[in-house]
C-alpha positions in Angstrom: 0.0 0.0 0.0 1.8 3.3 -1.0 2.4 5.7 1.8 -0.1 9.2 2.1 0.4 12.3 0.7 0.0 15.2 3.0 -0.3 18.1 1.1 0.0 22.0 2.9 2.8 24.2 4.8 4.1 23.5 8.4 3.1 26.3 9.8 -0.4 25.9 9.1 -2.6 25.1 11.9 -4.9 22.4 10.3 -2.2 21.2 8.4 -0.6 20.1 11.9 -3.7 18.5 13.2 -3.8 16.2 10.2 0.5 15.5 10.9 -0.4 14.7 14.6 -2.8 12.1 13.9 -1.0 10.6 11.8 2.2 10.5 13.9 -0.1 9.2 16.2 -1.2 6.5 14.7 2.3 5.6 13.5 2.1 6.2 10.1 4.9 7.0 7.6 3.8 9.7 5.0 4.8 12.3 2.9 4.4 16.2 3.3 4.3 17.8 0.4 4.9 21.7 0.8 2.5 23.9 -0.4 2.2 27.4 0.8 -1.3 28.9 0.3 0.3 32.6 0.7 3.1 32.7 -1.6 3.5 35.4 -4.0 2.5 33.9 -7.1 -0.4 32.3 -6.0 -2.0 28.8 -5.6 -0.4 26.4 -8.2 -3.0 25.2 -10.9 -2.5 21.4 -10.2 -3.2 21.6 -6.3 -6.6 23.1 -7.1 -7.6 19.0 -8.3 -6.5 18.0 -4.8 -8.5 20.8 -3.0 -10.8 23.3 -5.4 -10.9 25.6 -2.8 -7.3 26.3 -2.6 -7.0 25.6 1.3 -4.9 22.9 3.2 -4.4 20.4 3.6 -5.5 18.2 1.4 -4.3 13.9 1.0 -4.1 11.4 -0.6 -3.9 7.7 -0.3 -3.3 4.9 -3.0 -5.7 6.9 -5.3 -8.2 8.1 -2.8 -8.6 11.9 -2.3 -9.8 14.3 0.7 -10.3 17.5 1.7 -11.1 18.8 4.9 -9.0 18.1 8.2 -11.3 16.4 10.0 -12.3 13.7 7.7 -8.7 13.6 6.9 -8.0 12.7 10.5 -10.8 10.0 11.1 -10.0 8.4 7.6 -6.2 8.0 9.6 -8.0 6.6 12.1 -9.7 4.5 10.5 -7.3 3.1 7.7 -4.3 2.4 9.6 -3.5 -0.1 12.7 -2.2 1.9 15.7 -3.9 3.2 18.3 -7.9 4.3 18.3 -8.4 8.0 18.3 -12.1 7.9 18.1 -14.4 6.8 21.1 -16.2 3.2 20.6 -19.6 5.0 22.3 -21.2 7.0 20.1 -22.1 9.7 23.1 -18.4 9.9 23.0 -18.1 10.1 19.7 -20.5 12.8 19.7 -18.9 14.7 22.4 -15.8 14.8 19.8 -17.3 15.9 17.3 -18.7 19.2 19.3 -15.6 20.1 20.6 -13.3 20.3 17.0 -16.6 21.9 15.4 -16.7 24.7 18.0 -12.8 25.4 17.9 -13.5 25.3 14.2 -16.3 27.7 14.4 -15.3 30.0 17.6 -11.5 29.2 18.1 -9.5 29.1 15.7 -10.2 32.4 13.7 -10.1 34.8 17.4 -7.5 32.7 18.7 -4.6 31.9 16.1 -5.7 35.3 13.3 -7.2 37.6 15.6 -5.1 37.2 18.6 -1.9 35.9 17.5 -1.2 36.7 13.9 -2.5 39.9 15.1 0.3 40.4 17.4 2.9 38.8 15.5 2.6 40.1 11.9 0.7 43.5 12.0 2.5 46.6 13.4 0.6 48.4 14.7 -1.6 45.6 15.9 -5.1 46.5 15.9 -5.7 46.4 19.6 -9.8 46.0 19.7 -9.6 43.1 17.1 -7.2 41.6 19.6 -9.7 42.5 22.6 -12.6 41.0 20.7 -10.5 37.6 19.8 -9.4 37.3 23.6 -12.9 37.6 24.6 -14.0 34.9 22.2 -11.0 32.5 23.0 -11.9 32.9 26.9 -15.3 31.9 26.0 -14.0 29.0 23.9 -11.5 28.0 27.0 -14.5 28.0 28.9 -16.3 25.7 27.4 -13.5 23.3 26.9 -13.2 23.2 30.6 -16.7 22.7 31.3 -16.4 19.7 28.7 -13.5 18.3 29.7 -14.0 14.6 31.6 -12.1 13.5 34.3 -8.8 12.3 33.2 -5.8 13.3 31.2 -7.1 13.7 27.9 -10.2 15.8 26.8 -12.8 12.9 26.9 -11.0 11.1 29.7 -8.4 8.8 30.0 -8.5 8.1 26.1 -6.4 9.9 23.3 -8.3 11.2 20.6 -8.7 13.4 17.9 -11.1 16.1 20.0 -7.2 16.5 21.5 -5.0 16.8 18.6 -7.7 19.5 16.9 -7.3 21.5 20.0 -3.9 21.5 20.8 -2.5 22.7 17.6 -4.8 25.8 17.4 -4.0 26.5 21.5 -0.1 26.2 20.2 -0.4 29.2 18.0 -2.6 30.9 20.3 0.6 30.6 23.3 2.9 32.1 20.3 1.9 35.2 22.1 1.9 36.6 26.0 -2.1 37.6 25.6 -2.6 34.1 24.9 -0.8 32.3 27.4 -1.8 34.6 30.2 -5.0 33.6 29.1 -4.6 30.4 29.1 -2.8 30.3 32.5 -6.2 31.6 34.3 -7.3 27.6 32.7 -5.6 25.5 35.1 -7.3 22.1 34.0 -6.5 22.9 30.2 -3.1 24.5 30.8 -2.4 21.3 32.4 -4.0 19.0 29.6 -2.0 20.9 27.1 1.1 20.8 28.9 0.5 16.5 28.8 -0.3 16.8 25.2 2.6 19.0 24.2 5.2 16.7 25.1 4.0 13.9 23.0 6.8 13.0 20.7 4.3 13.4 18.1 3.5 17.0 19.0 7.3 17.6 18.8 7.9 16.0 15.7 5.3 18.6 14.0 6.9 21.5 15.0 7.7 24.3 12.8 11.3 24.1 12.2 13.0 27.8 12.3 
């Protein structure tokens, strides 16, 4: 069976979730580079992997996808390794909710309105920061009141609710506002802290 094709850029936060899982999982693949922001624009061929220019985007012996979280429970599902998905479908459910609302109300406050906010613009627009540290406290919230007991979100099992999360909280703690905001979350700063030193977390690191 011919090893999967990661298409996307390492610095891209979806891009990572997809890595993760399938570092988890134990699975050799390839990452092709492909940077979504480079001056001369979204290659022509990539748009038949992904016709909406974004990433990442895979494939595996033939078979295409789009869109991180089907990428991630196809990786789950394809490959021997460890489960990332709960057997009970409550659980399964609860997964589900948690990468949808860090899709929905995380990721854009916490990694472009906080984060890239601070990093890239100068002078940073100080309210859209406000705004996107109001949204990610609500967010951080919500993951606490979610969070089961145990080490990982949904308990004592790995799954993929935690490699969605951890990536997107990663860029967020690029920044001071974001981990001082996530330091007032004991119970998540100490979930991530478990999560970040997973050799597969380290082995997805930007390099540089």
């Amino acid at each position: 069976m011919a090893k999967p094709v990661l298409y996307g850029a390492d610095y891209s936060v979806y891009v990572r979730i997809a890595r993760v899982a399938l570092e988890e999982k134990g699975v050799s693949y390839e990452l092709v580079p492909l940077d979504i922001f480079a001056a001369d624009g979204i290659p022509a061929w990539y748009l038949e992997h992904h016709p909406f220019g974004r990433i990442p985007a895979f494939e595996h012996d033939g078979f295409r996808l789009f869109e991180t979280g089907a990428i991630a429970r196809y990786v789950d599902e394809a490959f021997e390794g460890p489960p990332l998905q709960p057997a009970d479908p409550r659980g399964r459910a609860r997964m589900s909710q948690i990468a949808g609302m860090l899709d929905a109300y995380g990721y854009r406050a916490m990694v472009w309105d906080v984060a890239v906010e601070r990093l890239e613009k100068k002078p940073a627009d100080e309210k859209l920061i406000a705004d996107g540290l109001s949204k990610a406290e609500t967010v951080l919230k919500v993951l606490t009141a979610l969070k089961a007991k145990g080490s990982w979100l949904l308990g004592d099992q790995l799954t993929l609710a935690d490699l969605h999360a951890a990536p997107i909280i990663a860029y967020f703690t690029k920044v001071a506002d974001g981990r001082e905001l996530l330091a007032r979350f004991a119970d998540i700063g100490d979930w991530y802290a478990r999560l970040t030193a997973r050799p597969s977390f380290a082995r997805t690191e930007k390099a540089g």
